[in-house]
C-alpha distance (Angstrom), angle and dihedral (degrees) to the residues before:
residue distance angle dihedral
X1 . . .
X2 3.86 . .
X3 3.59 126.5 .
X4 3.64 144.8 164.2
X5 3.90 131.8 -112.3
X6 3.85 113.5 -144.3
X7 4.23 96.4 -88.8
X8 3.53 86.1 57.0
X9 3.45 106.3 -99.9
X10 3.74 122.9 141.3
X11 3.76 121.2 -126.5
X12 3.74 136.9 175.9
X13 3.52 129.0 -100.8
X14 3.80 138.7 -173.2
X15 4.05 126.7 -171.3
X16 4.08 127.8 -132.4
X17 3.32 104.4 -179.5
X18 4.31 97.4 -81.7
X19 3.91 84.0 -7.5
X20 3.57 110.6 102.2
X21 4.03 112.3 179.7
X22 3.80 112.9 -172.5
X23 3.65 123.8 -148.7
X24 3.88 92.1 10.0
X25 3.84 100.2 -169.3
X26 3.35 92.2 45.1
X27 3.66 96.8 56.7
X28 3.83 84.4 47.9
X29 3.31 102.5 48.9
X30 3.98 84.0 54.2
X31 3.66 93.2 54.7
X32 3.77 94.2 50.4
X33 3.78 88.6 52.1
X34 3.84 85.0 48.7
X35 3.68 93.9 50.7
X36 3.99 100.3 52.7
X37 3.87 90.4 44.6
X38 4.26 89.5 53.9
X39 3.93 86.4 46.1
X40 3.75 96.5 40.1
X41 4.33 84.2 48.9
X42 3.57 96.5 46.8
X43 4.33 95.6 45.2
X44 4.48 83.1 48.8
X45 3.39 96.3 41.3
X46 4.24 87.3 50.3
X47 3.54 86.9 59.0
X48 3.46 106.9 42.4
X49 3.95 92.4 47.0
X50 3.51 82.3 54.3
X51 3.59 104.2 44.2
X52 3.52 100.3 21.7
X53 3.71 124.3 -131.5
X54 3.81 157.7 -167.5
X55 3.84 124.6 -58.2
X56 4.14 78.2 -122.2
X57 3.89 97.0 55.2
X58 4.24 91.2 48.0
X59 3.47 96.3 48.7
X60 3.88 92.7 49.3
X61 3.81 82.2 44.7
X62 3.93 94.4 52.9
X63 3.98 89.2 54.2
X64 3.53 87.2 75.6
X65 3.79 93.3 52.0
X66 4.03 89.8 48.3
X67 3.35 94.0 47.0
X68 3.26 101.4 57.4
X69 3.10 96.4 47.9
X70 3.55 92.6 57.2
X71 4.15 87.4 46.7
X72 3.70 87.9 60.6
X73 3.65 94.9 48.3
X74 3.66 88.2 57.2
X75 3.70 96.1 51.6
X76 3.28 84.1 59.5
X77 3.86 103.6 43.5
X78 3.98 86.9 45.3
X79 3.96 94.4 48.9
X80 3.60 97.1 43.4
X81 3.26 113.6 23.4
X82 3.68 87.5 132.3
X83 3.40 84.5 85.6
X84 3.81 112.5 33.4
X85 3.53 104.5 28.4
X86 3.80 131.7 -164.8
X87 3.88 81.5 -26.1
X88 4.25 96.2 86.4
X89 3.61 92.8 36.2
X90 3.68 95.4 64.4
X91 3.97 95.0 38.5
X92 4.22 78.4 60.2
X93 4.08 89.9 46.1
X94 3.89 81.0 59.8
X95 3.23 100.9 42.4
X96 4.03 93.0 52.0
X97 3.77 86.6 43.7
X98 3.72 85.3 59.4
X99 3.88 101.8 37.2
X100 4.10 85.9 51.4
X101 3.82 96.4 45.4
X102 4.15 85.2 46.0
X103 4.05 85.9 55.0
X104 3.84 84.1 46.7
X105 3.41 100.5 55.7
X106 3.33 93.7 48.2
X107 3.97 93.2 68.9
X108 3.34 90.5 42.8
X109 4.12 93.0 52.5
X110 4.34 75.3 67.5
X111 3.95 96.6 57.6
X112 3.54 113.0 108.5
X113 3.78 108.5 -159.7
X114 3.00 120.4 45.3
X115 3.94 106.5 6.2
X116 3.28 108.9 144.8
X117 3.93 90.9 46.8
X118 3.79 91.6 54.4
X119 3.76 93.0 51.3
X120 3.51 106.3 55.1
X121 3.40 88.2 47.6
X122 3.83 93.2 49.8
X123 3.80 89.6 45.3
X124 3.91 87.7 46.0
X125 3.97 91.1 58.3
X126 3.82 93.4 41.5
X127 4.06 88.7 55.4
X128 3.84 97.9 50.4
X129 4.15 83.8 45.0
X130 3.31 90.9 54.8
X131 4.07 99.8 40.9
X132 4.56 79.5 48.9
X133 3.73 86.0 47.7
X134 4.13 101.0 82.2
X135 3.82 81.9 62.2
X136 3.66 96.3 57.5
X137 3.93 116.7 111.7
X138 4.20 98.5 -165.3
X139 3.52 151.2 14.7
X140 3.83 94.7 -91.5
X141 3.74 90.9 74.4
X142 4.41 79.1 67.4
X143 3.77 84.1 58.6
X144 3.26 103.3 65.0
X145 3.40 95.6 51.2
X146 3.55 93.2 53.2
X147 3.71 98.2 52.1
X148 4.27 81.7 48.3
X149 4.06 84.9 55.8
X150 3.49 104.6 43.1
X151 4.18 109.6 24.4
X152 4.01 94.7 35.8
X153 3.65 100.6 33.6
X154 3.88 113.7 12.3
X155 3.89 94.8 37.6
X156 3.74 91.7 58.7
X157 3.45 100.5 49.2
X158 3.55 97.5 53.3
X159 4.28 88.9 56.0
X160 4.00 96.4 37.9
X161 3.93 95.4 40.2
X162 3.38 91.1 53.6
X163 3.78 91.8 -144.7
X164 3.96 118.3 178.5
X165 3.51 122.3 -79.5
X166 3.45 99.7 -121.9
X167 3.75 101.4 79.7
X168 4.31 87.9 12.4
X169 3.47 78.1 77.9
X170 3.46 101.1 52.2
X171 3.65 95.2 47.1
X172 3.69 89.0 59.6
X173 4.03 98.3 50.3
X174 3.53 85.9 55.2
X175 4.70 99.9 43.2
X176 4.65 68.2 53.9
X177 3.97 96.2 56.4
X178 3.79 91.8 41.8
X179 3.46 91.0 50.9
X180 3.94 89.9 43.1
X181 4.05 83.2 49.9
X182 3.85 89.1 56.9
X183 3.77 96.4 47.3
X184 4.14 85.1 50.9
X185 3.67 96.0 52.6
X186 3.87 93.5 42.0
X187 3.54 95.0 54.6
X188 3.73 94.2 36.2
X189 3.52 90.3 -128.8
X190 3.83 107.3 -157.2
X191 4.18 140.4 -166.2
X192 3.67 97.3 176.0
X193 3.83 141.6 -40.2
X194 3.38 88.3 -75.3
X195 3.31 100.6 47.0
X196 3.43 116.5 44.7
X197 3.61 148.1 149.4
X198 3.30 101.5 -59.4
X199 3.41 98.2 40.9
X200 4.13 86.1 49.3
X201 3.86 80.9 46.4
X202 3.65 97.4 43.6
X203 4.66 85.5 57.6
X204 3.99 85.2 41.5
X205 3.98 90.9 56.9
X206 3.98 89.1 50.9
X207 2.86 102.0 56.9
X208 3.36 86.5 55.2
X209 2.87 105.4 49.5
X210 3.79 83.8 54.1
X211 3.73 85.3 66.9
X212 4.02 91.7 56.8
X213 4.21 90.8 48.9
X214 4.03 86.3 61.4
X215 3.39 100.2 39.5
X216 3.77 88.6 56.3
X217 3.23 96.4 40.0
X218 4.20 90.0 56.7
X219 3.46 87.6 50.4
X220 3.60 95.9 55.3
X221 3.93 92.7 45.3
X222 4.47 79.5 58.4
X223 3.91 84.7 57.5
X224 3.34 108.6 53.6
């Protein structure tokens, strides 16, 4: 079923009996993101409680933890937002915010000069983004943040830290499907109505996200 929110635009919508989920397969597509990020969390954290690791290696880990959290709280802000409006969707922003600017730190914890100078600042921008954030009226806000994170922060890291290839390499697939992500959700790139840009977004993002699981992963395999 298609139907229309109150600006106009059209959504979809399926029927349970007195259940009504809108935008199904985005709401699915959010909870599949959610689910690889908890299993990819729990399988890094089992190795690094095991091994033991780096402050950088934890927090990189704990991104996956945050973000899906914030994954499943879109799945549920997108499916019922019927009943919690623009209220969920924003707590999610946050949470993404958070998750990305965890992942962020975490490259930064591997700068040698001038660390702790770079982090404050970092963690300085993140908390006036996120104090701006409540004002926010879409997604694309989220974007820019990310490409802050990963081109102006992560991106340079990765060439002036000279860090192995291995899982350099990784890093770098993934800063590509983010950006791909952007590029999807700015042109709205669409299959059908029920398939849309977020949705094509949403399987972008995995992948990688993907990306970020190996990279970690290869660096943790360095530490032991």
């Amino acid at each position: 079923m298609i139907e229309k929110y109150n600006n106009g635009a059209e959504y979809t919508q399926l029927t349970f009996g007195k259940l009504i989920v809108q935008e199904p397969m985005t709401a699915f597509t959010n909870f599949l993101v959610a689910a690889v990020c908890f299993y990819f969390y729990f399988k890094l954290k089992k190795h690094y409680i095991k091994q033991g690791v780096n402050k950088s290696i934890k927090l990189k880990t704990i991104f996956f933890l945050l973000f899906g959290v914030a994954t499943t709280v879109a799945g549920f802000a997108h499916g019922f937002y019927y009943k919690f409006g623009m209220g969920l969707h924003k707590l999610g922003w946050a949470l993404v915010v958070s998750s990305l600017a965890t992942l962020t730190c975490g490259f930064i914890m591997s700068i040698k000069k001038h660390q702790k100078l770079i982090l404050r600042g970092y963690l300085f921008i993140t908390l006036i983004y996120l104090l701006v954030l409540p004002m926010a009226k879409s997604f694309g806000a989220i974007t820019g943040f990310l490409a802050f994170s990963l081109v102006a922060v992560v991106l340079p890291t990765l060439v002036k830290e000279n860090q192995k290839e291995h899982y350099k390499k990784y890093m770098l697939y993934s800063i590509g499907m983010f950006a791909l992500t952007g590029l999807v959700f700015a042109t709205k790139l669409t299959i059908s109505k029920w398939f849309n840009f977020n949705d094509l977004a949403h399987i972008v993002e995995l992948i990688g996200i993907v990306f970020i699981y190996y990279s970690v992963k290869a660096e943790q395999l360095k530490e032991v």
